[in-house]
N, C-alpha and C positions, 0 to 999 in steps of 0.2 A: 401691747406685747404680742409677740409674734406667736402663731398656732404651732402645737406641738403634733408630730403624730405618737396617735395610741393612748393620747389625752385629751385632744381637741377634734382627730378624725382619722378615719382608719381607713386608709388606700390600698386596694387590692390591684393591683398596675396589669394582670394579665388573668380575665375568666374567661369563659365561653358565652358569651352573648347570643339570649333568643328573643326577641323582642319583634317590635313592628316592622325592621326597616329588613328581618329575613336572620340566617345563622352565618356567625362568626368569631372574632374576639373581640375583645372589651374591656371595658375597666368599670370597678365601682368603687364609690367613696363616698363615708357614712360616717355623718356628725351626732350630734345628741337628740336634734332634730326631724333630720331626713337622712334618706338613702337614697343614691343616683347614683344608676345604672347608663356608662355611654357604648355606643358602639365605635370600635378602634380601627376593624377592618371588617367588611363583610360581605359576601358572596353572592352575586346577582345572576342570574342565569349561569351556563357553563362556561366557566373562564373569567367571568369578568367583575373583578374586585375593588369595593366602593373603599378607598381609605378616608376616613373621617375626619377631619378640620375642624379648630375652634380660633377664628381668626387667623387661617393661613396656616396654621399649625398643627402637627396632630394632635389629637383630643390629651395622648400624655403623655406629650411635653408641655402642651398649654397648663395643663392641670398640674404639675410638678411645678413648672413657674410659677404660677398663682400659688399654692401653696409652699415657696422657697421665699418670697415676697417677707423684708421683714416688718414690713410696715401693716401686711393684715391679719388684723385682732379677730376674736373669735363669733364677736358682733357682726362682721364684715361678711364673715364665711361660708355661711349660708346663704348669704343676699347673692354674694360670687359664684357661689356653685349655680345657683337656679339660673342666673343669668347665661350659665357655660349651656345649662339642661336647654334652655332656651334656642340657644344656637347652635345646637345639633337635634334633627329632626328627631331620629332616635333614639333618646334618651328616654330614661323611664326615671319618676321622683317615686320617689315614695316618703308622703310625709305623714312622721308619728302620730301627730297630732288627731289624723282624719283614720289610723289602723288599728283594731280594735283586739285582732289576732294577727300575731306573726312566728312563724315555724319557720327552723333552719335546716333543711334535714342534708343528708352528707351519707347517703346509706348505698349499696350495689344498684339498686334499682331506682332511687330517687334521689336527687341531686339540687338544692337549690333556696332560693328565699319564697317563701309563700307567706300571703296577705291578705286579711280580709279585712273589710269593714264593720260587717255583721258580728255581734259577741257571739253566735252561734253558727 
């Protein structure tokens, strides 16, 4: 059976990406399992703008496709995403299983997903 969104995974198609590969935009998309963070576009020295690929494609359209697909189940989807995290350098996972603490905050001053391993 085909994945639903808002039941099987929640796509945020346009955030602010800061991660390894430097600042720009991004997408995340977050199963029951994991969260994965891609970068979409982003800003290399003055001027000059890395746009991001997942087989020749941008990272979301590829991700739209993959998850418009009606042949993958919910089994599938995780294994799919990791391999998309795989092929782009900047990607960030974040899997539940290994996060022991996670904060959403959304406030003037603080903005963001935080994560730790440590229960403390």
């Amino acid at each position: 059976m085909a994945v639903k969104a808002g039941i099987d995974y929640i796509f945020a198609r346009e955030i602010t990406y800061a991660g390894a590969e430097g600042m720009g935009k991004g997408c995340l998309i977050g199963t029951h399992d994991i969260l994965l963070q891609f970068p979409t576009r982003t800003n290399e020295g003055i001027g000059n703008t890395i746009r991001w690929l997942i087989d020749d494609k941008p990272v979301r359209e590829a991700l739209t496709e993959a998850l418009n697909d009606p042949d993958l189940t919910r089994g599938d989807l995780d294994r799919t995403l990791r391999k998309f995290g795989e092929k782009v350098s900047g990607s960030v996972l974040i899997d539940f299983a290994v996060v022991r603490r996670l904060k959403v905050k959304s406030s003037l001053f603080s903005r963001g997903i935080y994560t730790s391993e440590k229960y403390s």
